[in-house]
C-alpha positions as CSV (number, residue, x, y, z in Angstrom):
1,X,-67.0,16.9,43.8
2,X,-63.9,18.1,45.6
3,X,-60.4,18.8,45.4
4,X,-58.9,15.9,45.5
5,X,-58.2,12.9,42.0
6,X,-60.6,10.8,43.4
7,X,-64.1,11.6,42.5
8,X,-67.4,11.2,45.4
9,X,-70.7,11.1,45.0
10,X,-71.8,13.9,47.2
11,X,-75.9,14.0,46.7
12,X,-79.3,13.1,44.8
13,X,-80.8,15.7,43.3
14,X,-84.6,14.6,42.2
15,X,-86.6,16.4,39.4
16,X,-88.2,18.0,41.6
17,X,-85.4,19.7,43.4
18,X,-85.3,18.0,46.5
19,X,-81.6,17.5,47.3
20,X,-80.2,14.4,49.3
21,X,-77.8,14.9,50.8
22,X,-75.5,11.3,50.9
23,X,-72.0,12.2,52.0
24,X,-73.2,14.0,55.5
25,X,-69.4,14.1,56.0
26,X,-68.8,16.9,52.8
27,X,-69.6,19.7,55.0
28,X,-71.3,21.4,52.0
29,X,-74.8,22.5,51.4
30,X,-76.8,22.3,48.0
31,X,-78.9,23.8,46.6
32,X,-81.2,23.6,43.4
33,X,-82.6,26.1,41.8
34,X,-84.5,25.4,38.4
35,X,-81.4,25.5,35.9
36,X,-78.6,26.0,38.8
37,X,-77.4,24.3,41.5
38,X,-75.6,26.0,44.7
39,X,-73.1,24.7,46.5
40,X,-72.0,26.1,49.6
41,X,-69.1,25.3,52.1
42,X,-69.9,25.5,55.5
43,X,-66.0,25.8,57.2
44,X,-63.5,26.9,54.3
45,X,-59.8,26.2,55.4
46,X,-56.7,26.8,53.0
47,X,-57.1,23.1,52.0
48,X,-60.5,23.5,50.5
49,X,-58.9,26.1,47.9
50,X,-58.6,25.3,44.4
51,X,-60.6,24.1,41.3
52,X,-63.4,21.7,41.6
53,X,-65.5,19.6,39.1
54,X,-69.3,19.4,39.5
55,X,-70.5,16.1,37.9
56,X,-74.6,15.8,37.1
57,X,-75.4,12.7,36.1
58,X,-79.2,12.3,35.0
59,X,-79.2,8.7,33.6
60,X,-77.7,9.7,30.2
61,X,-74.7,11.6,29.1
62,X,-73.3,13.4,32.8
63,X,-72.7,16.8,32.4
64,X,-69.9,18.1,34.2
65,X,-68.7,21.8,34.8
66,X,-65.5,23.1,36.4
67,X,-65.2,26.5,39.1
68,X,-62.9,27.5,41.9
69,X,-62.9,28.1,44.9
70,X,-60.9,31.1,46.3
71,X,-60.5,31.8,49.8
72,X,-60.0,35.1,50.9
73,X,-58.7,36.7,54.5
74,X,-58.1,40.2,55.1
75,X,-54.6,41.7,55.9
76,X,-53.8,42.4,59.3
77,X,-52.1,45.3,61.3
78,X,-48.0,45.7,59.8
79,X,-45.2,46.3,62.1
80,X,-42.4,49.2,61.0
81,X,-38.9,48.8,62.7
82,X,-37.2,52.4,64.7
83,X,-34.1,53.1,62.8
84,X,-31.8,55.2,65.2
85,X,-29.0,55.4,63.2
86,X,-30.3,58.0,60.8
87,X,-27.1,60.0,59.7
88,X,-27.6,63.0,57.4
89,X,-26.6,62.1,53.7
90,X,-26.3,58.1,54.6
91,X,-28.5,55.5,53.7
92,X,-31.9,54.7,55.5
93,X,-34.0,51.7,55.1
94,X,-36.7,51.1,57.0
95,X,-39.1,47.7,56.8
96,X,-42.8,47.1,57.6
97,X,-43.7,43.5,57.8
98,X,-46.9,42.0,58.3
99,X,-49.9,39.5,56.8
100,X,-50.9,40.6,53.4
101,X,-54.3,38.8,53.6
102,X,-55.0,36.0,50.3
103,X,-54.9,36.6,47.7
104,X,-51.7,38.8,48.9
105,X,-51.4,42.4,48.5
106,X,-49.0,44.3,49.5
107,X,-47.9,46.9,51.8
108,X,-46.9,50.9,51.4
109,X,-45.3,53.1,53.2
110,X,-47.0,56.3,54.0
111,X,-45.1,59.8,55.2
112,X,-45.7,63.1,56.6
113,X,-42.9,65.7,56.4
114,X,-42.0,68.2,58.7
115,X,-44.8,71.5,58.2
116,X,-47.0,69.3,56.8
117,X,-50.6,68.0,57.8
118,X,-51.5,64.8,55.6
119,X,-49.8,61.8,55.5
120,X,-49.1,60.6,51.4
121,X,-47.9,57.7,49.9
122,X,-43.9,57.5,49.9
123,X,-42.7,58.4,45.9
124,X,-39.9,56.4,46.8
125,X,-40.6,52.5,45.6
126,X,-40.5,49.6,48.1
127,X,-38.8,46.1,47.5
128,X,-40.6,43.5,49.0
129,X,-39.2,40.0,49.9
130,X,-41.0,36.7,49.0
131,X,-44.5,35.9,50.2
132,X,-44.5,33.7,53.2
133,X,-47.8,31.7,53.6
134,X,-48.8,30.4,56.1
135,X,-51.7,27.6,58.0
136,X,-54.4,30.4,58.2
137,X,-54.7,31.6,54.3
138,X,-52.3,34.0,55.2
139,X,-49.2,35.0,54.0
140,X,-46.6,37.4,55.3
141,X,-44.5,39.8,53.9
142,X,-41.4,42.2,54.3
143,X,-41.3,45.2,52.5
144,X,-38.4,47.7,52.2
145,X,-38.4,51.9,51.8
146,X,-34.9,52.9,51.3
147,X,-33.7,56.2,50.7
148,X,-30.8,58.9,50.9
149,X,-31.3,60.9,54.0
150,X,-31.0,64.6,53.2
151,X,-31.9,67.4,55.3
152,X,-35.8,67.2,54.4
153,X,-36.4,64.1,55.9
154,X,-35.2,65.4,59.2
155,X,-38.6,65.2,61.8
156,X,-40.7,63.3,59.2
157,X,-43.3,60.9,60.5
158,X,-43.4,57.7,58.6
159,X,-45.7,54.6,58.7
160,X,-47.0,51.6,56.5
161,X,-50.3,50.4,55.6
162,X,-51.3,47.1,54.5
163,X,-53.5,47.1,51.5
164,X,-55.3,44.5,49.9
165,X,-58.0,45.5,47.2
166,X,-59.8,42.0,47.1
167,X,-60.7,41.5,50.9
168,X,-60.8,44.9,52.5
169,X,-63.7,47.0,52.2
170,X,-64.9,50.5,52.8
171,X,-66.6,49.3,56.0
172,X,-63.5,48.3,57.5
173,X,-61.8,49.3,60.6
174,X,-58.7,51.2,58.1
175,X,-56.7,51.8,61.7
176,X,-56.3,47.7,61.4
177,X,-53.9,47.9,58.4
178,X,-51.4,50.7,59.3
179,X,-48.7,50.3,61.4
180,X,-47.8,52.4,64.8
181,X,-46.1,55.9,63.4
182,X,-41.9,56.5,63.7
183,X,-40.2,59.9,63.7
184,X,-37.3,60.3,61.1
185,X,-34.5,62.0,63.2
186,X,-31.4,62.9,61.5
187,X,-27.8,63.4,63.1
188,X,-25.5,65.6,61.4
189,X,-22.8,63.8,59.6
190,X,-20.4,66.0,61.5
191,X,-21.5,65.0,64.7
192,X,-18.7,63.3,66.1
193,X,-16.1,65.2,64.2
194,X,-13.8,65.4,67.0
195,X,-11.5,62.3,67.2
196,X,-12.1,63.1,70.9
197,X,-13.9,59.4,72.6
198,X,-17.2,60.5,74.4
199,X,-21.2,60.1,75.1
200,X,-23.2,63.1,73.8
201,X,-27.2,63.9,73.8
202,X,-29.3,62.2,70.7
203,X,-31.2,64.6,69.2
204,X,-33.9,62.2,69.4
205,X,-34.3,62.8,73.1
206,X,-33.5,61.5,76.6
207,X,-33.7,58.3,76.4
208,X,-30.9,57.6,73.7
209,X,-27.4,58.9,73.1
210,X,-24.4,59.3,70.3
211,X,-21.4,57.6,71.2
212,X,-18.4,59.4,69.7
213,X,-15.6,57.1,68.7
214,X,-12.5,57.9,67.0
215,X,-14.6,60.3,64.8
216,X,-17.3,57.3,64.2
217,X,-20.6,57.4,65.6
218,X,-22.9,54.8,67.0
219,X,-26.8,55.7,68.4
220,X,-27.9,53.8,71.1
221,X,-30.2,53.5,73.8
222,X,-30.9,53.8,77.3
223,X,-32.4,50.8,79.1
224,X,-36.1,51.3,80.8
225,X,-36.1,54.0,83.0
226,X,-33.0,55.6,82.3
227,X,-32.1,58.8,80.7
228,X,-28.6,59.9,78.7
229,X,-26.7,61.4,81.7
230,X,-23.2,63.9,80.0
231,X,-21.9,64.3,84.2
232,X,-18.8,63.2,84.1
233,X,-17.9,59.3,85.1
234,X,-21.8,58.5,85.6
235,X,-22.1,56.8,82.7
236,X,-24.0,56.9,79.6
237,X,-27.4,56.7,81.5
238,X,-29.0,57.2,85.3
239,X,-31.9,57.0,86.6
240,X,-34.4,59.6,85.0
241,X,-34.8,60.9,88.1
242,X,-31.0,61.9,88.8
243,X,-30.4,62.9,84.8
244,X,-29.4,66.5,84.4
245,X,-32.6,69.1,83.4
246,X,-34.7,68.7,81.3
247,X,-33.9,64.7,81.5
248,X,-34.8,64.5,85.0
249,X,-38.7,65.3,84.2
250,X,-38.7,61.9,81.6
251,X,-40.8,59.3,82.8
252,X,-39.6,56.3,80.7
């Protein structure tokens, strides 16, 4: 009685019920119970996963009956990328990744728009990448919400929650499976429009810029501390502290 080819005698169960227990090793408990026998593992790993065959053999013909065993872990908290590079009318994909729990589930992305209160599940359909397991019954997973970024997605709040309908339950902690929030900010296409080469103010705030090049435009951002400076030969960034108003009251 385990997962493995080779079959071992685990215990005697007498008429009367008493179990004996001969393999102390199986790290199992039994129990019998008029017409059924219970069999309980004590520490499940992934290993002890799969189908087992339990053999009773009363003298005569053995009877024998087949079940699985399933081991199930809840999903943990998923992790959603910044995307500053968010150009009006280009491309955005952002990813959430994070432990699916096992069976695996899956992940969603969930979004609020600008003016509104609730967050809702994203309309637009994910991609996910292969399931990744790993020594813990877990397994981890990318998944992908790509869309065209028009005007309306400028200021929204998106997030991701990881959702698995066999091992979470309504008792649950739900702040466990979703992800830290990201603001959608959008630079106009015709930002850099000027072939002129220069630094110019994100409008995501002081702590990135828009470098202008040749018409091309590139978001970056400030190391800790530091805050887009436009004074002339300072430099992208400065100190907070010596960053023109109203960068000079930003604290990281």
């Amino acid at each position: 009685m385990q997962n493995e080819t080779i079959s071992r005698r685990v215990a005697n169960i007498e008429a009367s019920g008493n179990v004996i227990m001969i393999d102390q090793r199986s790290n199992r408990v039994i129990e019998a119970d008029v017409n059924f026998i219970k069999i309980k593992t004590l520490i499940a790993s992934c290993d002890s996963g799969g189908k087992y065959r339990v053999t009773v053999d009363t003298g005569g013909t053995p009877g024998f009956d087949d079940g699985i065993l399933e081991i199930l872990t809840k999903p943990g908290k998923p992790s959603i990328d910044q995307q500053l590079h968010t150009v009006e009318g280009n491309t955005v994909i952002y990813t959430c990744t994070g432990n699916v729990g096992n069976p695996p589930g899956y992940i969603e992305f969930l979004v609020r728009k600008k003016g509104e209160e609730n967050f809702t599940v994203s309309s637009i359909a994910s991609t996910a990448s292969q399931v990744t397991p790993n020594n813990n019954c877990n397994n981890e997973q990318t998944f992908y919400h790509e869309h065209i970024a028009t005007s309306d997605w400028n200021r929204t709040t998106i997030k991701c929650r990881a959702v698995n309908q066999r091992t979470i339950t309504e008792n649950d902690d739900t702040n466990s499976y979703i992800s830290k929030e990201e603001e959608i900010v959008l630079i106009q296409a015709d930002y850099c429009l000027s072939s002129k080469n220069e630094y110019k103010a994100h409008p995501r705030g002081c702590n990135y810029y828009v470098w202008c090049v040749n018409s091309r435009l590139f978001s970056l951002r400030c190391v800790t501390h530091t805050c887009f400076s436009n004074i002339d030969d300072a430099g992208p960034c400065v100190l907070c502290q010596d960053a023109p108003p109203p960068c000079n009251a930003t604290t990281s």
